[in-house]
C-alpha positions as CSV (number, residue, x, y, z in Angstrom):
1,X,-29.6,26.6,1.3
2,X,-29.6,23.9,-1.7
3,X,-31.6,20.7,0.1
4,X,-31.8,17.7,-1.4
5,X,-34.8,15.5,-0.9
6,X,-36.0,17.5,2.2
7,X,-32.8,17.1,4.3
8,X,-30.3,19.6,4.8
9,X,-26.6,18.9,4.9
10,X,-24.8,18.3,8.2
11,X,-21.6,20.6,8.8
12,X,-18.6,18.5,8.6
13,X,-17.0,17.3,12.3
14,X,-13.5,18.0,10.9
15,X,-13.1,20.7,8.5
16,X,-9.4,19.8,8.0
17,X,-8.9,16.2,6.4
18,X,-5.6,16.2,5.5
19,X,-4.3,16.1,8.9
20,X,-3.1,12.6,9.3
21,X,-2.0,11.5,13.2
22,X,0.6,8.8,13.1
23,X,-0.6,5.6,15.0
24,X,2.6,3.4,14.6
25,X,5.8,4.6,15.8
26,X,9.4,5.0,14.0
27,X,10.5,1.4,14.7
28,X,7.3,0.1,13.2
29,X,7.4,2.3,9.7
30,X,11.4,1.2,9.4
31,X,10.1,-2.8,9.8
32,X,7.3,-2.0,7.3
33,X,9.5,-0.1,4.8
34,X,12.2,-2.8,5.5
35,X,9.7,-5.5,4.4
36,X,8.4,-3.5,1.2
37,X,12.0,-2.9,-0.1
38,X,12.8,-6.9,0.6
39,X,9.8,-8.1,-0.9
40,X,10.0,-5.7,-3.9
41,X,14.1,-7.1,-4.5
42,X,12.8,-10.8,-3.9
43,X,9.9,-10.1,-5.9
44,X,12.5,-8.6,-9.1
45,X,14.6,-11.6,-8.5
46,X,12.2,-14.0,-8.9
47,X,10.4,-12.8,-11.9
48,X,14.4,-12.3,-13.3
49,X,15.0,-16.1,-12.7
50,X,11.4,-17.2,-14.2
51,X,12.2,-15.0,-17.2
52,X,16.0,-16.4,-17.5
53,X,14.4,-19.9,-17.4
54,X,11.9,-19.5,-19.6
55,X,8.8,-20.4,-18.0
56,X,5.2,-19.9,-18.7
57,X,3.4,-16.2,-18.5
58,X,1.1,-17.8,-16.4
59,X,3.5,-18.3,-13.6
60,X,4.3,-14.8,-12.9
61,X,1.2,-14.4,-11.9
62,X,1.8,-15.8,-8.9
63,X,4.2,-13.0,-7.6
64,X,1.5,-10.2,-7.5
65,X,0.9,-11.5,-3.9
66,X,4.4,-10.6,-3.7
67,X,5.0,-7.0,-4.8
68,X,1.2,-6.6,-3.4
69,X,2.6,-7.4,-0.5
70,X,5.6,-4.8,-0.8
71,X,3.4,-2.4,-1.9
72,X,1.2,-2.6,1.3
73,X,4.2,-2.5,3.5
74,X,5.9,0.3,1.8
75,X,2.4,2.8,1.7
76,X,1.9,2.1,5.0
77,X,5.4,3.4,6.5
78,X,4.9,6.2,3.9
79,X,1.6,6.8,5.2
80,X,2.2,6.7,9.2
81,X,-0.4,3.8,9.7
């Protein structure tokens, strides 16, 4: 057996890591996708309008807190947690 350093690895506790329990139910991952979708169309919208008008690069900036905050709701109802 290949040690390293004098220690021996430890057998995993879970052999199977892809198994993934849900901990939030199907109301909860509808809400979360809900919000994702919303924030990613607000999100659009907004950066259509600061487009449309012209404003500075440096202003869209501001709306990663949007989409990252679509993002997080929408991986978590994909992801069950």
């Amino acid at each position: 057996m290949l040690t390293v350093g004098g220690l021996q690895p430890q057998p995993e506790i879970n052999p199977r890591r892809d198994t993934c329990i849900a901990n939030i139910g199907p109301q909860e991952r509808a809400r979360r996708m809900r919000f994702g979708v919303i924030g990613l169309v607000v999100g659009a919208a907004l950066a259509a309008v600061m487009v449309a008008f012209g404003l500075d690069r440096w202003w869209r900036l501001g709306l990663f807190f949007v989409f990252a905050g679509a993002a997080t709701g929408i991986f978590q109802a994909l992801d069950k947690t």
